[in-house]
C-alpha positions in Angstrom: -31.0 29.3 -114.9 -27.5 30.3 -114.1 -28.7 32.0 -111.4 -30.5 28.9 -109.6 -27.4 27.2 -110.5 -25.0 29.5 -108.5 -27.5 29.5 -105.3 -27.5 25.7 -105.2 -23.7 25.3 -105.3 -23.6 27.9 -102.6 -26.2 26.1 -100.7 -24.5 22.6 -101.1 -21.5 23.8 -99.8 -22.8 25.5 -96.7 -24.6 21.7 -96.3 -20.9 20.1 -97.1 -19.2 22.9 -95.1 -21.9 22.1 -91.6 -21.1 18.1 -92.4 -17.6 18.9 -91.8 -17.9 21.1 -88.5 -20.3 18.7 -86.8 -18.3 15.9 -86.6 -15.7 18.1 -85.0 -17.9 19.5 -82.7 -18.6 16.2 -81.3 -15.2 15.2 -81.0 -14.9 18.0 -78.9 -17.6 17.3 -76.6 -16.2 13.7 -76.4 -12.5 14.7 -75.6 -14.6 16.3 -72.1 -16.5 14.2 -70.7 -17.0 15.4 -67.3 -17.3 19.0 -68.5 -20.2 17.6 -70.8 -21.7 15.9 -67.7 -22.0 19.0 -66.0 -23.3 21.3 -68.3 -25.8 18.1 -69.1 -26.7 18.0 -65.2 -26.9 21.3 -63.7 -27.1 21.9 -60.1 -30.3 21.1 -58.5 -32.2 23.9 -56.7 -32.6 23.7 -53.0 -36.0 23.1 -52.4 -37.9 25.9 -49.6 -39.5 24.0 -47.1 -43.3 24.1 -47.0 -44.7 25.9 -44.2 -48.3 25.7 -43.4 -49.5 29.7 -42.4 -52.8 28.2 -41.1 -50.9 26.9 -37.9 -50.9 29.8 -35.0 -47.2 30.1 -34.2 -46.3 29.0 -30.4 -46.4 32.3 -28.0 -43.5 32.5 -24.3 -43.9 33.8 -21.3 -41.4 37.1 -20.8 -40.9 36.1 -17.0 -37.5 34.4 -16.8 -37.1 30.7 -17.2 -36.8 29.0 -13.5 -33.7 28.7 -11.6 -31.3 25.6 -12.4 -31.7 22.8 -9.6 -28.7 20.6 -8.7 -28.9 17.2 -9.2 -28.6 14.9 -5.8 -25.8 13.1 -5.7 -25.7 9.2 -5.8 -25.8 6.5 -2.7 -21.6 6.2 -3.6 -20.9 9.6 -3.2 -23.0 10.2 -0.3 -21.0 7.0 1.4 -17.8 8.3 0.3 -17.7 11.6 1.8 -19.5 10.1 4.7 -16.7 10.6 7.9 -16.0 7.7 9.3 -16.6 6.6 12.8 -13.6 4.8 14.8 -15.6 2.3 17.1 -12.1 0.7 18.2 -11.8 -0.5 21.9 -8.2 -0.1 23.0 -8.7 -0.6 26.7 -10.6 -1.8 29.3 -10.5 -1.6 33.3 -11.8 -3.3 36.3 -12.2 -1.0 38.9 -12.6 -1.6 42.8 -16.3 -1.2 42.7 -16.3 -4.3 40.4 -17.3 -2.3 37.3 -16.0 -1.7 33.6 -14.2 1.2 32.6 -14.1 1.4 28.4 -11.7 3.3 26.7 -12.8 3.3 22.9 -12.0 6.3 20.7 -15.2 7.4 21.2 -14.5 8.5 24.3 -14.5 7.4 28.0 -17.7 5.1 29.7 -18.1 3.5 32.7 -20.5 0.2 32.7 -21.9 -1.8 35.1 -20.8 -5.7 33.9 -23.6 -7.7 35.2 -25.8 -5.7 33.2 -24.0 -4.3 30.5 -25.8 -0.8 31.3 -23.6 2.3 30.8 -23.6 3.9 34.6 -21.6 7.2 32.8 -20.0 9.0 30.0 -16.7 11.6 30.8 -16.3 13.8 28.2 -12.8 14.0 27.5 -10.9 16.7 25.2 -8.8 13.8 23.1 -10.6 10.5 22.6 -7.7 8.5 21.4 -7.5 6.5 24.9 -4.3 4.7 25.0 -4.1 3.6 28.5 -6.0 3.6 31.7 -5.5 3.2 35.5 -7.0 3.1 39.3 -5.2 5.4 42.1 -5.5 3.7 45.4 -7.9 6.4 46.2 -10.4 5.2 43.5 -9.4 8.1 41.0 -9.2 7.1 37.2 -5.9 8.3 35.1 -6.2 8.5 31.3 -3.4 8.3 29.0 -4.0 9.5 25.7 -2.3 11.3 22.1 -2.3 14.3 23.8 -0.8 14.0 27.4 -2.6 12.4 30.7 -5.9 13.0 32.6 -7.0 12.6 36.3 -10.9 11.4 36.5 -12.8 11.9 40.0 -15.4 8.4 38.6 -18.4 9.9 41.2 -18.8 13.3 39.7 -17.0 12.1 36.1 -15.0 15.5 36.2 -11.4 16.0 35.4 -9.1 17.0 38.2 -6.0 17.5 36.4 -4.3 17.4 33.4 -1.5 19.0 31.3 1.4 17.3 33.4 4.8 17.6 31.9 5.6 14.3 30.8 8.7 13.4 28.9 6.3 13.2 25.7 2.5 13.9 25.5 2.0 10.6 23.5 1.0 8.2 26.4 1.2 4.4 25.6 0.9 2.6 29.2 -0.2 3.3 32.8 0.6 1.1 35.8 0.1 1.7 39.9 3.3 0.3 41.5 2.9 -1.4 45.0 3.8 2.3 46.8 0.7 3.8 45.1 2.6 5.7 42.7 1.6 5.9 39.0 4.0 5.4 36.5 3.3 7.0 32.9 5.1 4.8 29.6 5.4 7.3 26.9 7.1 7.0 23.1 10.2 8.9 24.2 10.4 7.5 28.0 8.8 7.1 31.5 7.5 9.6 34.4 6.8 8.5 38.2 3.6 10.3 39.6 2.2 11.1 42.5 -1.5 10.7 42.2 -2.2 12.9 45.1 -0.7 16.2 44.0 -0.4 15.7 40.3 3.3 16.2 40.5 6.1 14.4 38.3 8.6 13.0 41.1 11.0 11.2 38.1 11.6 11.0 34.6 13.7 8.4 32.8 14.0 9.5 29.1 17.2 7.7 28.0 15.1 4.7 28.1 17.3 2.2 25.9 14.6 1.1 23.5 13.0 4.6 23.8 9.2 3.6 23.7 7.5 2.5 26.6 4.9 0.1 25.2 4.0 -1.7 27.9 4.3 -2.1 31.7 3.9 -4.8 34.4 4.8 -5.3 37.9 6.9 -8.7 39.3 6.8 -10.4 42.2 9.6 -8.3 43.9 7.2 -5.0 43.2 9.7 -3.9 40.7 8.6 -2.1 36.8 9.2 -4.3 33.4 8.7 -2.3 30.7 8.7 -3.2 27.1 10.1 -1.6 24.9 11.0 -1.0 20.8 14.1 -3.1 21.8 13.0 -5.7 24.4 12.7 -5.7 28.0 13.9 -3.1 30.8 14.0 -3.7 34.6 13.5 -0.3 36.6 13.4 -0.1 40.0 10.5 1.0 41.3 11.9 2.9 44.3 14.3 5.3 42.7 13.9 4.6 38.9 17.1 3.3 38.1 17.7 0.6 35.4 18.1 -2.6 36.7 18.3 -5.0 34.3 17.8 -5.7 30.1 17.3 -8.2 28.2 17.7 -7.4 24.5 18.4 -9.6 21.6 14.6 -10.8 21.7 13.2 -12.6 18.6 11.4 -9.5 17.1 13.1 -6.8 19.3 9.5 -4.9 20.0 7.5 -5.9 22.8 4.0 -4.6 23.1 1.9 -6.3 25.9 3.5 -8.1 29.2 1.7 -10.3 31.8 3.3 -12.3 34.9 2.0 -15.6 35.5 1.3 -16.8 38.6 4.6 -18.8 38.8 6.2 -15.2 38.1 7.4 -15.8 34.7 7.1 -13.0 32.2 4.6 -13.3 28.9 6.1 -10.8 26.4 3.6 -10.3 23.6 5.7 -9.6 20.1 4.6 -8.6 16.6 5.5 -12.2 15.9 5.9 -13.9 18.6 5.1 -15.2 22.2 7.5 -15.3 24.9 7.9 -17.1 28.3 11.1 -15.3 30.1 12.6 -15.9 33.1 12.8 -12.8 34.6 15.4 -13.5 37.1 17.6 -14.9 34.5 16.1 -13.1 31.5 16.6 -16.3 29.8 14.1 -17.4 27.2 12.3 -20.6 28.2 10.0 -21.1 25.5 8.3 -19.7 22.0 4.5 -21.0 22.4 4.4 -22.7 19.1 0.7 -21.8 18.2 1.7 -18.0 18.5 4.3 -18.0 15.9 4.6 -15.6 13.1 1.0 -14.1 14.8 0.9 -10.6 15.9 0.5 -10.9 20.1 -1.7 -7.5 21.4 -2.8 -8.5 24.4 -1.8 -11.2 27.3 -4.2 -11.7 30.6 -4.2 -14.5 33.1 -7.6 -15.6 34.4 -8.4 -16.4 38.1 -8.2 -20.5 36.8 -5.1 -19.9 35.6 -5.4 -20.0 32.0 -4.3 -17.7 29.5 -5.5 -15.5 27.3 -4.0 -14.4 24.1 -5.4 -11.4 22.0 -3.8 -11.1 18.8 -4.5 -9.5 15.3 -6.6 -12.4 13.8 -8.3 -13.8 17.1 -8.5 -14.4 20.7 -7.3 -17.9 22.3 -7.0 -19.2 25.7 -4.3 -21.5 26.3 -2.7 -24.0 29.1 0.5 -22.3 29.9 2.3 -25.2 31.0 2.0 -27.5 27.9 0.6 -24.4 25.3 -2.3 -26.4 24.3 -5.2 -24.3 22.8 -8.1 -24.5 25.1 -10.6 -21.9 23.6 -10.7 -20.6 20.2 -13.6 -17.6 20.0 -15.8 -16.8 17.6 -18.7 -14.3 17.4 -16.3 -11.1 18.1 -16.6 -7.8 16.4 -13.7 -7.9 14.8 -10.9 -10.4 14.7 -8.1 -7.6 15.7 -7.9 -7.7 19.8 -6.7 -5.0 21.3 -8.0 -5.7 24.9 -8.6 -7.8 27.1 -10.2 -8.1 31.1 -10.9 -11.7 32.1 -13.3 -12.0 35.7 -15.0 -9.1 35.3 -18.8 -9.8 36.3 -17.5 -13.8 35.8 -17.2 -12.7 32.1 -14.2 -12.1 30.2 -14.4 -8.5 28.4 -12.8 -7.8 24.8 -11.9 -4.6 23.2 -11.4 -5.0 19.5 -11.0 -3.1 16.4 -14.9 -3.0 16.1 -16.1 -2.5 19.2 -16.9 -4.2 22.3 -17.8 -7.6 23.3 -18.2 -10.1 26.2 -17.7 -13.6 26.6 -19.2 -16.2 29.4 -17.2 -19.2 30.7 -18.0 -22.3 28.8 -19.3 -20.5 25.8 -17.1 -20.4 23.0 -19.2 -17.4 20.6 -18.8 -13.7 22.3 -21.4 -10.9 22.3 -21.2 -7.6 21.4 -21.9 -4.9 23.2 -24.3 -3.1 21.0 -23.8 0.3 22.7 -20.4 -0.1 21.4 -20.6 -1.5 18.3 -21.0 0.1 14.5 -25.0 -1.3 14.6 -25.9 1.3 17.2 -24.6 5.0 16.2 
């Protein structure tokens, strides 16, 4: 009886004893939250993907895989690193036979006006044609970037070349009333003889330096204009004669005599009637102000036409009036001009080449020359 006595004491105290521990057990586990949320959630396994083994597994060739092709390249970039092709007219002559010489920098071709049909092609070695001019003899001289060229226009084969000019960069040719050519460069100007080839005379301290462009007067003698307005040579021994400087935009780049024998000085801003005995300036024609002047011809009726770098005009050079305004032309930048050719006027532009009838007021171009045909 004792016995069962001890034994339940001892077991009601373990009981007590486990009531005790317990409750501090759990105040353990709730001091830790996070550290009871972890060992409650254990990491998940990472589940094998199933695989089906009654699938045949996908066999390769050994050869080699095929050699990597280049994509083409795009419309742009085939346009962009396309070369460009100058189609620019910068001269144009009427020979004696009453055809069409075209200077373009494409080269050299000779046309028959009536018809537009190209008679003949001279393959040049520099196609930058600057300039272009008739011996007396018939023969065609070529001024271009690199120096000056003698064509025979039957057989379309050079007959010289290479002459030592005061600079190879030819800007203007002109035949004075003696026969003799004389060469405008950018450093100065060279007398000629056509018949041997030969320099006779250079004038390199040229005030104004650049010989731009060159025209005869009444008395046979040279004007040239120049980077600093006009020069009178002599003809006959190549001695300055006279200058007029102090011009209302200093450069002058194209010169025409009128039939009254007053000078038309072509400016980057300007148009100019001088008096050349005087070298007074009569008159600015008012339409041409602030417009870039490239080109001055008379016509047989006595008009005048005006290239410039936004269009072509023909005016009354008494009162200035605009008679003609063209449209239709290649380009608007004139850089040429041959009125009476074929009883058309001929026009060299940026563009290409064109032709214009008397009474019509739209040109046409010349396809041959023109960035259509290729």
């Amino acid at each position: 009886m004792v016995f069962f006595y001890k034994r339940t004491n001892v077991l009601i105290s373990s009981i007590l004893a486990g009531l005790i521990v317990l409750p501090s057990i759990g105040i353990v586990a709730l001091t830790n939250p996070v550290r009871a949320q972890k060992t409650a959630n254990p990491a998940p396994t990472q589940k094998k993907p199933e695989t089906n083994s009654s699938k045949p597994t996908p066999a390769y060739p050994a050869s080699a895989p095929p050699p990597r092709v280049d994509p083409l390249p795009d419309q742009r970039e085939l346009q962009e690193n396309a070369i460009e092709t100058d189609y620019r007219v910068t001269n144009l002559l009427g020979d004696v036979t009453g055809n069409l010489w075209v200077a373009s920098w494409r080269g050299l071709s000779h046309i028959d006006p009536k018809t537009g049909k190209i008679l003949s092609r001279v393959s040049l070695p520099n196609v930058a044609i600057s300039a272009l001019a008739q011996d007396k003899v018939g023969r065609i001289w070529v001024g271009n970037y690199e120096g000056l060229i003698r064509v025979e226009p039957r057989t379309s084969e050079i007959t010289a070349q290479n002459l030592f000019l005061p600079s190879k960069r030819v800007l203007s040719l002109l035949i004075d009333k003696r026969g003799y050519l004389w060469a405008g460069t950018d450093n100065g100007l060279a007398l000629i003889s056509p018949d041997q080839g030969l320099i006779m005379t250079t004038l390199k301290n040229l005030p104004g330096v650049s010989a731009n462009a060159l025209t005869l007067d009444a008395d046979g003698h040279l004007w040239v204009g120049t980077l600093d307005g006009l020069i009178r040579v002599n003809s006959a021994n190549a001695l300055i004669m006279k200058r007029i400087a102090d011009l209302p935009g200093s450069t002058v780049q194209a010169l025409a005599i009128s039939p009254e024998g007053l000078i038309w000085a072509g400016m980057p801003n300007n148009l100019l009637v001088i008096n050349p005995k005087t070298g007074a300036v009569l008159r600015s024609v008012t339409r041409l102000r602030g417009r870039n002047v490239t080109a001055v011809r008379f016509a047989q009726d006595g008009s005048v036409w005006i290239g410039t770098n936004n269009g072509l005009l023909r005016l009354n050079p008494n009162t200035g009036a605009v008679l003609d305004q063209v449209a239709g032309l290649p380009s608007s930048r004139v850089l040429a001009l041959a009125p009476d050719i074929a009883n058309k006027l001929w026009i060299g532009t940026s563009e290409g080449l064109a032709w214009l009838m008397p009474q019509v007021g739209t040109a046409k171009p010349h396809l041959a020359f023109s960035r259509a045909v290729k």
